[in-house]
C-alpha positions in Angstrom: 0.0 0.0 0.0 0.9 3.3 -0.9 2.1 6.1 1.8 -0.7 8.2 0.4 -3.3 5.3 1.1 -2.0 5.2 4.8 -2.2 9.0 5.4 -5.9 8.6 3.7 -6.5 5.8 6.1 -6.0 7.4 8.8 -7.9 10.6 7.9 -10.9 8.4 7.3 -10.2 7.0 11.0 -10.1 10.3 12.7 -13.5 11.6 10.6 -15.3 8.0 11.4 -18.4 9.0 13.5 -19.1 12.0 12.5 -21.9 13.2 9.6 -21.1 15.3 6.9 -23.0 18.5 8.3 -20.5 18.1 11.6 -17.6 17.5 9.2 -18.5 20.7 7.3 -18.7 22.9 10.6 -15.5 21.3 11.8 -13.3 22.5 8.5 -15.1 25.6 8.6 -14.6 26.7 11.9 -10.5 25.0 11.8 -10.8 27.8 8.8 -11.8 30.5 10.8 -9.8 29.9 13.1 -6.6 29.4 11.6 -4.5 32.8 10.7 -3.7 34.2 7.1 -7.0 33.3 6.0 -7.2 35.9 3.7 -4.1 34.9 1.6 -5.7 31.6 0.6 -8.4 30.2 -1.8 -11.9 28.9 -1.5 -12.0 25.1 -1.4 -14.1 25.0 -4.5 -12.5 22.2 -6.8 -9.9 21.5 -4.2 -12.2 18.2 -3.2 -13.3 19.9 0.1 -16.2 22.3 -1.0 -19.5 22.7 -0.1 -22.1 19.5 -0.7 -23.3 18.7 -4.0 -19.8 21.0 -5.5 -17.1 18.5 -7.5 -15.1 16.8 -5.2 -17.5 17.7 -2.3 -17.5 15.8 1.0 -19.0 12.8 -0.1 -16.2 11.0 -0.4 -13.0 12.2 1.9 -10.7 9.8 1.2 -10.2 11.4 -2.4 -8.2 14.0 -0.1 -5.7 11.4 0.5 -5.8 9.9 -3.1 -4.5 13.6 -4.3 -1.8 14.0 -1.8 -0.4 10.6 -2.8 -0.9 10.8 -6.3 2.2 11.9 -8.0 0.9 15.2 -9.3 1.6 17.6 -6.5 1.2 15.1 -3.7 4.0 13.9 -1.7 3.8 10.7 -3.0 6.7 11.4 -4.7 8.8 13.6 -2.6 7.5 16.3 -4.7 5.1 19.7 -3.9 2.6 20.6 -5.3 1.8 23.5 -7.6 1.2 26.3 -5.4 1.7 24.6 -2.4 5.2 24.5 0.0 6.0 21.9 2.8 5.6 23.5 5.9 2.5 25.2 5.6 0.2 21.5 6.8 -2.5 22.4 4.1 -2.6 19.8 1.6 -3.1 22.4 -1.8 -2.8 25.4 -0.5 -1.0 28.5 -1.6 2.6 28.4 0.3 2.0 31.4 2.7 5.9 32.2 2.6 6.4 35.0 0.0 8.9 33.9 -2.9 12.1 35.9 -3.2 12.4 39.1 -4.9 14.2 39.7 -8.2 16.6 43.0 -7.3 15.7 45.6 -9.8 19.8 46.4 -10.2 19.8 42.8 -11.7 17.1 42.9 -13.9 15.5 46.2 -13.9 16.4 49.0 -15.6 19.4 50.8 -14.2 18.7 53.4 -10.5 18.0 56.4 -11.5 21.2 59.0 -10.8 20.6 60.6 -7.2 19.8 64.4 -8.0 21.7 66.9 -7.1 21.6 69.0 -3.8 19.8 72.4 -4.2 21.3 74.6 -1.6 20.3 78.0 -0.8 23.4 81.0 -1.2 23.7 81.0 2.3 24.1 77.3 3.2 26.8 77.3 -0.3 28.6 80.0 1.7 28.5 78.7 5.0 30.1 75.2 3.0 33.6 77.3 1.4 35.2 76.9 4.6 34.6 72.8 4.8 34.9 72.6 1.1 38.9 74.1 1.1 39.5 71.5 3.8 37.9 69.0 1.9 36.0 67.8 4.5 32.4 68.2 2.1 30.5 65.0 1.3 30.8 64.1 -3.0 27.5 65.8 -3.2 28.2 68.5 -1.4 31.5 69.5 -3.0 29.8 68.9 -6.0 27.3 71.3 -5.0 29.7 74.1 -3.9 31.5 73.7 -7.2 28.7 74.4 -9.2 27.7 77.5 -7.4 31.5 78.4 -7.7 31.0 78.7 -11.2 28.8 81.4 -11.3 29.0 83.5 -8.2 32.2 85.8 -8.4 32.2 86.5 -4.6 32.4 82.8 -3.5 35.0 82.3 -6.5 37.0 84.7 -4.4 36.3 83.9 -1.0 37.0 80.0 -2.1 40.5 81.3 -3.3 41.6 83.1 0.0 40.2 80.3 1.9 42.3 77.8 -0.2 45.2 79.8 0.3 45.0 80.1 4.3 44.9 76.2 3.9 48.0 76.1 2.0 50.0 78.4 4.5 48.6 76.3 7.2 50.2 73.1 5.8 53.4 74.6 3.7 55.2 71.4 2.0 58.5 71.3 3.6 61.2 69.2 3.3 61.7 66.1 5.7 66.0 67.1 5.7 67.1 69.6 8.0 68.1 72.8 6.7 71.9 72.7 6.0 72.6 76.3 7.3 70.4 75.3 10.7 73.9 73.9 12.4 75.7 77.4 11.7 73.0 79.5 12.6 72.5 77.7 16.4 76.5 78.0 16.8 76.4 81.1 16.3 73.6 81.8 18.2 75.5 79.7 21.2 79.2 81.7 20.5 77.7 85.4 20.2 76.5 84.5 23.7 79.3 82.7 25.3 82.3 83.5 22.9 84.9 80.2 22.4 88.2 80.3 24.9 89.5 78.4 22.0 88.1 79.7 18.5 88.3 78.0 15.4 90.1 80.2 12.9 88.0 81.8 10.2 89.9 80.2 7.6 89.3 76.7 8.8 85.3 77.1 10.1 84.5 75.9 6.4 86.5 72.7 6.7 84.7 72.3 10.3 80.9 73.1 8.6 81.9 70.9 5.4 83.2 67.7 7.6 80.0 67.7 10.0 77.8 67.6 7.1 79.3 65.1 5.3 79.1 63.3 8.8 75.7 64.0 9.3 75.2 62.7 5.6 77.4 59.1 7.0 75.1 58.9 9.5 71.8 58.5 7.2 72.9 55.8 5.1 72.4 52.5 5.6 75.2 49.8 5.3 74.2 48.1 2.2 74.8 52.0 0.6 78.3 51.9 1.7 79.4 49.8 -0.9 77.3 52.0 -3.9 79.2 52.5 -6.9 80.4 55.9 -7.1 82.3 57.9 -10.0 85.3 60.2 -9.1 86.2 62.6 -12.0 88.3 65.1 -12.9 90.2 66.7 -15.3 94.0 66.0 -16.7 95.6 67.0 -20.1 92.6 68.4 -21.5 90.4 65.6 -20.7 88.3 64.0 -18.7 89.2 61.3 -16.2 87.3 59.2 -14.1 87.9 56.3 -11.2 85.1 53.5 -9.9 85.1 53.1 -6.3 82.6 52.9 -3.9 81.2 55.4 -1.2 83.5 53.9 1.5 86.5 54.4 -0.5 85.6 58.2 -1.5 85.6 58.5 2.7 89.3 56.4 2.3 90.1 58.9 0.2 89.5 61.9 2.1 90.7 60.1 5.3 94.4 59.4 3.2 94.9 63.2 1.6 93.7 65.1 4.6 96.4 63.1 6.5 99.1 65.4 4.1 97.8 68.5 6.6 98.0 66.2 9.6 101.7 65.2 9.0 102.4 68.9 8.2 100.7 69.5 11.8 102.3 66.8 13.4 99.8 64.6 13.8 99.5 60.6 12.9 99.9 59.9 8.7 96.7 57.4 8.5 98.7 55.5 6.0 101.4 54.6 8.4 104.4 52.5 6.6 103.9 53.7 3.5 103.4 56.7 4.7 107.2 56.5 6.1 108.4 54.4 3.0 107.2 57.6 0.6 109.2 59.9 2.8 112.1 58.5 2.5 111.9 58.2 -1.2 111.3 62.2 -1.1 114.0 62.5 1.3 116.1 60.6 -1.7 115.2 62.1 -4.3 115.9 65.6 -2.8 119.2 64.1 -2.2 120.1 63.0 -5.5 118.3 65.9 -7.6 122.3 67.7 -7.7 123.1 64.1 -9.7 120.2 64.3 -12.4 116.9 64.4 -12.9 114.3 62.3 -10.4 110.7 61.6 -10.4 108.7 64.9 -9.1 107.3 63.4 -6.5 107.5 59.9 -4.5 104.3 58.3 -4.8 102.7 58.5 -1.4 103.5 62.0 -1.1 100.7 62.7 -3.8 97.1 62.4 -3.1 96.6 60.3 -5.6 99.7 58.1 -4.8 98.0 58.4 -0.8 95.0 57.3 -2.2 96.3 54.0 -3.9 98.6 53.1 -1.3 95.5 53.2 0.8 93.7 51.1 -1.1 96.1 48.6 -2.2 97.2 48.1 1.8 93.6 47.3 2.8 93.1 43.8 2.8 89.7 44.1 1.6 87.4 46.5 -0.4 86.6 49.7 2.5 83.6 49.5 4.3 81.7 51.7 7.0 84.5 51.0 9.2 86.6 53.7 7.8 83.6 56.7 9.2 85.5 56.5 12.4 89.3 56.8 11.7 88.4 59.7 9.0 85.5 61.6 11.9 88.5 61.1 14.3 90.9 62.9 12.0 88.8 65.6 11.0 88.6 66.4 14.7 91.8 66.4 15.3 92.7 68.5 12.4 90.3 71.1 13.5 91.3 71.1 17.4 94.7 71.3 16.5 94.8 74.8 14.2 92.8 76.3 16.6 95.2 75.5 19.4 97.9 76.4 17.4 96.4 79.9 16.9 95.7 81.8 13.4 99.5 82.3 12.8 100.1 79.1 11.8 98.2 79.4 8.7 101.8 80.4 7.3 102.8 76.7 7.9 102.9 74.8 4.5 101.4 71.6 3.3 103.0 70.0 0.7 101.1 68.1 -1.9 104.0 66.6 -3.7 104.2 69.0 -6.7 103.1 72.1 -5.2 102.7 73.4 -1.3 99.9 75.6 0.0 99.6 77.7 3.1 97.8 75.6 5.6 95.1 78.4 6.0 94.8 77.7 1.9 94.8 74.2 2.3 92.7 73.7 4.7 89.7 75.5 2.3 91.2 73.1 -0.4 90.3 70.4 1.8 86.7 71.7 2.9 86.5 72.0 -1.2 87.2 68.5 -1.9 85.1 67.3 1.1 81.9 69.3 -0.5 82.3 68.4 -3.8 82.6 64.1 -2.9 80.1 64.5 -0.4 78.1 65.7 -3.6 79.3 62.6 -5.6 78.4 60.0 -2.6 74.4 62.2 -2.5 74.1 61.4 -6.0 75.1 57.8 -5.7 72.7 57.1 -2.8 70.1 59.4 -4.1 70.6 62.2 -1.4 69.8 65.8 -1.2 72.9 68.0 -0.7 72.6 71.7 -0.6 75.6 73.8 -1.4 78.1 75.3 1.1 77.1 78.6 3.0 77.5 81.8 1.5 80.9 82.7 3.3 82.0 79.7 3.3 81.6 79.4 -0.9 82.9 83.0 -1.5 86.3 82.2 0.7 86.5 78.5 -1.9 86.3 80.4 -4.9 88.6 82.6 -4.2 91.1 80.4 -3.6 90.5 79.1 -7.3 90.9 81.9 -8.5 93.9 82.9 -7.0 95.6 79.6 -8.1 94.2 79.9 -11.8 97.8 82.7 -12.5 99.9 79.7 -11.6 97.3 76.9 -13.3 97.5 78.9 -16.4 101.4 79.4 -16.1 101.5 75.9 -15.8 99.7 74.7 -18.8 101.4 77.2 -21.3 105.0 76.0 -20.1 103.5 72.4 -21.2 102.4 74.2 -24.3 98.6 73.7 -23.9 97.6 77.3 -23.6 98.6 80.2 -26.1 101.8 82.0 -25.7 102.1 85.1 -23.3 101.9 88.8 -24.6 104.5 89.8 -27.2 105.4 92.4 -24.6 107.2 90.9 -21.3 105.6 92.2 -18.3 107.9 92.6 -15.4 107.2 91.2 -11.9 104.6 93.6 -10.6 103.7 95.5 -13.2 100.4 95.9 -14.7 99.4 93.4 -18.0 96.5 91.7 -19.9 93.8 90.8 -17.0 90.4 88.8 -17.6 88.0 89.8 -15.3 85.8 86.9 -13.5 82.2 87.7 -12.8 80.6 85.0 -10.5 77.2 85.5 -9.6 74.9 84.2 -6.9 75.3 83.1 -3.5 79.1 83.6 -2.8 80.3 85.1 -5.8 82.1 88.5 -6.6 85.0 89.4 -9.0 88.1 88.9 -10.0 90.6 90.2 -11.9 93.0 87.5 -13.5 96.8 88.4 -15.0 97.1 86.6 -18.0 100.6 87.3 -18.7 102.8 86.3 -15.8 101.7 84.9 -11.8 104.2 88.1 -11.1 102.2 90.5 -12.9 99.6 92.6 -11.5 96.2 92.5 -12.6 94.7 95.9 -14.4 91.2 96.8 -15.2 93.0 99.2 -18.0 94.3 96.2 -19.3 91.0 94.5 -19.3 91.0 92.0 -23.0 87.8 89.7 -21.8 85.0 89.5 -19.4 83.6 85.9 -18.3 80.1 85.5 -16.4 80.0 82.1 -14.2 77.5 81.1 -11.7 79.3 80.4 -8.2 78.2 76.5 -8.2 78.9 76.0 -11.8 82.1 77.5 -11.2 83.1 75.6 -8.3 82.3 72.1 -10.4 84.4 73.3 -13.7 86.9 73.9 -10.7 86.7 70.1 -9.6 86.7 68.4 -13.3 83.2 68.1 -13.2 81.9 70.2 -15.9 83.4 70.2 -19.4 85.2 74.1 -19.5 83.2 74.4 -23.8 80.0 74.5 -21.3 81.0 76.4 -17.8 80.6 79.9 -19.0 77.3 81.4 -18.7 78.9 85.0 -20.7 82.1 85.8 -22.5 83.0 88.9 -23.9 86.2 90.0 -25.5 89.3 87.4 -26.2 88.4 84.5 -27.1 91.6 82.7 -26.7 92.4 84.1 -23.5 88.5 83.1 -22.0 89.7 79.6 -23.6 92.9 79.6 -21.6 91.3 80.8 -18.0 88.4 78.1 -18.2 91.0 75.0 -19.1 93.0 76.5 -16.5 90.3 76.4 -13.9 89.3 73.0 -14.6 93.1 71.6 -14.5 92.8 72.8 -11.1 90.8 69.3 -10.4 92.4 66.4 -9.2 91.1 62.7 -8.3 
């Protein structure tokens, strides 16, 4: 027997005993009585309607011959049309709603919200917000609009945008590079040194700290970035590969020249001593014949090789320390020794300068490779301060008589006036024009280092811009493209920019 037989069965049992009028009243008052009424349908031709209807109450156990039959019974395991499982009415309407289609899937597209209409007052009251940007979408929207058509908002929006842009100026993350001179100064007008650093060595002591300070932000894997030294040598450019650690090795082996002239320790040690005693040699043979100019580790570049060869391995961070060291000492020791021993002199193998001159030559190299490791590890460097720049560039050009001297005896500069100018008298003079921070003018002999420079005697006029003269100075600009303005002799504005430039060295 069917499961649809049983359930009929057993509705036949439970309505046995009772007439049709009582089973009417029973359905209709379960009917009445049961809630939701009003969401189903009559029970006409559902096989419980009224007597003498099809499907009436004559015969009830057709009820449970349609909910096992297989159409829409649960014979099957199926529903019926119409019908859902849990509502207990055998063909009734399920009294669950069904689920709702979303009209973004198959409607036609949400209409665009419209926009706000604000009132003058309200847009006015909004500038303030809106050049914060702290409006909603709609109501900078709003605000815009209104922008573009009422002049005094236009304005008031601009001077509102503008107080928000002096509120938060964009500034730099690096410390401003004149912010270490200005506080010692501050600090020494009030409480003046026992010991003062000499004038002519405060740019060395600026130019080492910020190099140090520079040291200090990189991290260790920048130590060992590839960096370029160049310079300039028989009308050429030249250029070295090392690394940022050995541009500090460097620095560390030619400062030591001024050490040993100050007595302090030669940072290359035995061949330090070795190179000594071949200068010592060769000064002692030079009555027998000709010898080399200079020993090798009485250069800086010999210093510098010797350096590098006696390290065991490439130069790391390591080498911050004995170079910071030095540069302490060098400074604490000239400003013991007072500002009359700038007079002392500092060879460099094939020339000497004045320690007061060689100590800005050495605050010059330390800028410009301080500039060369910032570029390598991507760094910002600002220039040196005013003072400090004006007291490096002239020191150039007071080297460029002899420079120039120099390269016409090794017959790379055009011959000297037809006219021979005795020591100290006036001759042919270009004058130097360098402009900007630093700069000032220059009148340079171009006849003789002896002779003295005239504006009378005036033959060119070159214009140079204080940095741009400072890197023709180090090799690092080509001299065809270092003057910003040249009138007058050509040759002789030829001469004076080669000349600067063979003032580089590695």
């Amino acid at each position: 027997m069917t499961e649809g037989a049983d359930r009929s069965d057993g509705f036949a049992d439970h309505e046995a005993g009772k007439g049709p009028r009582e089973r009417e009243e029973h359905w209709e008052r379960e009917e009445k009585e049961r809630p939701g009424k009003e969401h189903e349908t009559s029970y006409e031709g559902k096989g419980r309607g009224p007597a003498g209807s099809e499907g009436g109450d004559s015969d009830v156990a057709d009820v449970g011959d349609a909910r096992g039959s297989g159409d829409g019974g649960f014979g099957d395991g199926g529903f019926g049309d119409g019908s859902d499982g849990g509502s207990g009415r055998i063909g009734q309407p399920s009294r669950l709603p069904t689920p709702r289609s979303s009209v973004e899937d198959t409607g036609p597209p949400l209409p665009a919200p419209a926009p706000l209409v604000l009132e003058h007052q309200v847009l006015k009251s909004l500038l303030g917000a809106w050049a914060l940007a702290a409006c909603s979408g709609e109501e900078t929207a709003a605000v815009e609009e209104h922008l573009g058509g009422c002049g005094a908002c236009a304005d008031e929006a601009l001077r509102l945008r503008g107080a928000v842009g002096l509120l938060h100026p964009p500034e730099s993350l690096d410390l401003d590079p004149a912010l270490r001179t200005r506080v010692l100064e501050s600090c020494l007008d009030r409480r003046p040194p026992r010991i003062p650093v000499p004038e002519w060595a405060a740019p060395y002591d600026a130019e080492t700290a910020r190099l140090d300070a520079l040291l200090q932000d990189i991290a260790d894997a920048e130590w060992h970035a590839p960096v370029r030294l160049r310079w300039f040598e028989d009308d050429g450019p030249v250029s070295r590969r090392t690394t940022v650690a050995g541009v500090i090795a460097h620095l560390l082996s030619v400062d030591g020249l001024v050490g040993v002239a100050l007595g302090l320790d030669d940072p290359l040690g035995g061949a330090a001593a070795r190179g000594r005693a071949e200068a010592a040699a060769a000064a002692t043979g030079a009555a027998e014949g000709p010898g080399p100019a200079a020993p090798e580790a009485a250069t800086p570049t010999g210093r510098t090789e010797a350096y590098w060869r006696a390290s065991h391995f490439p130069p790391t961070r390591a080498v911050r320390g004995p170079w910071r060291e030095q540069s302490h000492h060098l400074v604490r020791t000239v400003a013991f020794a007072g500002g009359g021993s700038g007079r002392l002199a500092v060879s460099y193998g094939g020339f000497a300068l004045p320690l007061r001159d060689s100590m800005l030559d050495r605050a010059f190299e330390c800028w410009v490779h301080a500039g060369d490791i910032a570029d390598a590890v991507d760094y910002p460097y600002e220039p040196p301060a005013p003072r400090h720049l004006h007291r490096m560039i002239d020191l150039a050009a007071r080297m460029l008589p002899m420079s120039l001297a120099e390269r016409r005896r090794a017959g790379r500069a055009a011959p000297a006036s037809r006219h021979l100018v005795a020591a100290g008298a006036p001759g042919r003079s270009l004058r130097l024009e360098i402009e900007g921070a630093g700069g000032g003018e220059w009148l340079i002999p171009l006849d003789s280092p002896a002779a003295v420079a005239s504006a009378e005697h005036e033959v060119a006029h070159v214009a140079l811009d204080g940095v741009e003269f400072c890197r023709l100075a180090a090799g690092h600009v080509p001299p065809e493209e270092a003057a910003a303005g040249q009138v007058g002799d050509r040759e002789a504005i030829r001469d004076v920019l080669f000349a600067a430039a063979s003032l580089s060295r590695m």
